[in-house]
N, C-alpha and C positions, 0 to 999 in steps of 0.2 A: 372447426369453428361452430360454436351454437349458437340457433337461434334466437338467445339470448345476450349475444354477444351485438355492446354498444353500434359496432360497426354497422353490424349484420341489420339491426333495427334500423339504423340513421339512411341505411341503403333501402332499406323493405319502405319506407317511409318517403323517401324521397321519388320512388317508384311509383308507390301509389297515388301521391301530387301529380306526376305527370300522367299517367292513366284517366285520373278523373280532369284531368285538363284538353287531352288531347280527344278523349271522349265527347267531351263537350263541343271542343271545337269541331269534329266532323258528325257530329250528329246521333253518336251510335252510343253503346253499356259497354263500362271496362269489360267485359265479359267478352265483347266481339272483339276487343284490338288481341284477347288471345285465344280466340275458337279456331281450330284448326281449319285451315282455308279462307276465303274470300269472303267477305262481309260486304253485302253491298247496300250503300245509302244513298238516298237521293239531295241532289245539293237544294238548297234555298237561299234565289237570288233575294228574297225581301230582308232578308237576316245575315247575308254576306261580308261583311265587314269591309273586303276590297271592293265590291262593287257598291256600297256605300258613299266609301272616301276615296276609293282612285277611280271607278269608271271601270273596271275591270273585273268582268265578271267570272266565276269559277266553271271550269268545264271538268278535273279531271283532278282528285284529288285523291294520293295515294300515303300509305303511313304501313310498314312493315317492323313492327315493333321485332326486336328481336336480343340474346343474350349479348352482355358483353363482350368485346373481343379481348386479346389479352393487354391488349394497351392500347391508346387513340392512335399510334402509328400502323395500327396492323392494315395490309392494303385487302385484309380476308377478312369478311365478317361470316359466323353463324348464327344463320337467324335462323329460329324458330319460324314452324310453317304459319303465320297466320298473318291475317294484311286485313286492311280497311279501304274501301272505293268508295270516294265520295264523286255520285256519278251525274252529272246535267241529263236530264228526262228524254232526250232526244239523241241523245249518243248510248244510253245504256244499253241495248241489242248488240251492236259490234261494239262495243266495251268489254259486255259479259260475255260474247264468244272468246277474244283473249283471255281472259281471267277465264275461263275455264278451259284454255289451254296450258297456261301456265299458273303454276305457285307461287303465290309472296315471295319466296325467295328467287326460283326461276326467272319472276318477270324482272327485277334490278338484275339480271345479270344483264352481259354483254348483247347475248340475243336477244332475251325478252324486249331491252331499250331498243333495241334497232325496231325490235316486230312494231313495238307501241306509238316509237315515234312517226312510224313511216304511215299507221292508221290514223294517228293524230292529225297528220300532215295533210292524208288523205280528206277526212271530213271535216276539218276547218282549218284551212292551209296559214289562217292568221293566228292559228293559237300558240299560243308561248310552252316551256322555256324555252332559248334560244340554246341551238348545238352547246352552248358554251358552260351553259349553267347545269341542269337536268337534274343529278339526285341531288339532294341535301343531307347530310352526315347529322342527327342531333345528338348530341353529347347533354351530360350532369354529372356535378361533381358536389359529396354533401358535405359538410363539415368534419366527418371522421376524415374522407380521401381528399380533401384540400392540401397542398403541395404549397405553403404561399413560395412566392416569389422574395427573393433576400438579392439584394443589387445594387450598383448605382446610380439606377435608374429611379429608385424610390424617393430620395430626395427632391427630384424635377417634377415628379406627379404633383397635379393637382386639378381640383373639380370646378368645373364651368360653374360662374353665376351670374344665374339671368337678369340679378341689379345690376351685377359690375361691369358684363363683357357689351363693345360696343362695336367688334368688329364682326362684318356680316358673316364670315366661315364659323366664327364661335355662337353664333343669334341662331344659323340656320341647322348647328348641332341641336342646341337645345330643343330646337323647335321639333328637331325629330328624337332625339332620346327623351324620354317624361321619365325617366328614371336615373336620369344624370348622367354627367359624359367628365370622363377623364383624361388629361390632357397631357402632352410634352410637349412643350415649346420651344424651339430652334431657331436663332437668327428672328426672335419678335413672330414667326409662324409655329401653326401647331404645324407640330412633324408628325406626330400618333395621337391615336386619340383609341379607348372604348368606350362604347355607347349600351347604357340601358332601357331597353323594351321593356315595358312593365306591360306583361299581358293579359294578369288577373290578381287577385290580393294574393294567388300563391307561386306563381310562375313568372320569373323574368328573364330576357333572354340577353343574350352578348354580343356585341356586334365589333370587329376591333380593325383599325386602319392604319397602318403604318405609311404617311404621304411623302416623309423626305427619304428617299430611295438610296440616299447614300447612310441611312441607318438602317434598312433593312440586316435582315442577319442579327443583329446585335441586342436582342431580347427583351428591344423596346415594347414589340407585342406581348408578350409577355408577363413582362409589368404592369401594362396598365389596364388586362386582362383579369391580372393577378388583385389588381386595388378596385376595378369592376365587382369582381367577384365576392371580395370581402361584402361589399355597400348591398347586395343583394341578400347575401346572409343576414348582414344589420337587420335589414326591411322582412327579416323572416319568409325569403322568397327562396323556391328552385333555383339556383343557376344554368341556365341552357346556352349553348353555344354550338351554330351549327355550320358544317363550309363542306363545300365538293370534296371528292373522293381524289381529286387530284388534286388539292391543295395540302401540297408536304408543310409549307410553314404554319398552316394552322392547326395542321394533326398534331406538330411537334409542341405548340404552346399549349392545346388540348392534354396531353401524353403529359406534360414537363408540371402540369398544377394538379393531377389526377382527376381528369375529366373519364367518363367512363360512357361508352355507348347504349343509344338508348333506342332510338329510332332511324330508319332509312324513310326518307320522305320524298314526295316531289308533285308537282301543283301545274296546272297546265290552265289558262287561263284565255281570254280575250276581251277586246273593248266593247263595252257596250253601246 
């Protein structure tokens, strides 16, 4: 394949939107998300975004960009050695002794999360994420690798509007997607729904819920992941999408539209 090949470009392209995104977002030069080793930056609560609008302020922000795996189901990634700490001024001493025991890739493993959480725990016993959540998987997928979705599901989609919907689960979607939210409706409720985060003129991300339980399995996420994804393309944006390491049903909807690996993340926070 040359690097001349439509693909090949639409992927380099797509790559370099989230570099200068993710860049931005913790403070640092594309250059450090891929310098071999640990980059370490200082957070800034006056420019925080969460502790803006939720009250919650950033302690411990981690990003280990690394190659694709060979599909979004693989439960092995190969990352490349290099990672970004976006670190709060009062933790960065026992931060940086971890990080410089461990690798980007070393600290997301098994051990590293055990060693990090249990220091976490140690100096601010309130800080998040909870056992349940921890890393974040982020995926994208460009226009060449898009898989749409073909179903029965396609004729049921449709997009929330904030003149017409008057019922409060649909008002309080909108109010959290600004990049519009896609619906199934079952029995007069939405049963699925994807939601778009628009996080900058060129990055937006996917968020997708499946509520009626007795549709799970049946490729509703899927769908309306799949009619997400399109309307991001529209708006000339990245599509990103990102879920835990032990979430099989959304590696498989990731995997099933060609969503490709892009980053292991993970955020440690507290109230302010």
């Amino acid at each position: 394949m040359y690097s001349n090949d439509p693909a090949v470009m639409d992927d380099n392209r797509a790559k370099s939107v989230l570099d200068s995104h993710f860049s931005m977002t913790l403070g640092c030069t594309v250059a450090d998300l891929h310098r071999p080793g640990w980059t370490i930056v200082p957070t800034r609560d006056e420019s925080d975004p969460g502790a803006l609008l939720f009250g919650q302020r950033t302690l411990l922000s981690l990003l280990v960009p690394g190659p694709p795996a060979k599909d979004a189901e693989s439960g092995e990634l190969d990352h490349g050695d290099s990672g970004v700490a976006k670190i709060a001024a009062e933790l960065r001493s026992p931060l940086a002794a971890v990080l410089g025991t461990y690798s980007p890739s070393g600290l997301f493993s098994a051990d590293g999360q055990q060693v990090l959480r249990g220091l976490m725990r140690t100096l601010v016993p309130e800080s998040g994420p909870n056992p349940e959540e921890g890393i974040s998987r982020i995926y994208y997928v460009t226009r060449a690798g898009y898989t749409p979705y073909f179903g029965e599901w396609q004729e049921w989609i449709e997009p929330l509007d904030e003149f017409g919907e008057n019922e409060p689960s649909a008002l309080r979607l909108l109010a959290r997607y600004s990049g519009g939210v896609y619906v199934v409706r079952h029995a007069g409720d939405i049963a699925g729904y994807a939601g778009i985060l628009t996080h900058s003129p060129r990055v937006a991300e996917i968020s997708v819920r499946t509520a009626a339980l007795e549709l799970r399995g049946h490729a509703l996420g899927r769908a309306v992941v799949s009619r997400a994804t399109k309307a991001v393309f529209a708006a000339d944006r990245v599509p990103i999408y990102r879920y835990g390491p032990a979430n099989i049903a959304a590696a498989r909807v990731a995997a099933s539209l060609g969503y490709r690996f892009y980053a292991d993340a993970m955020t440690f926070t507290a109230q302010l």
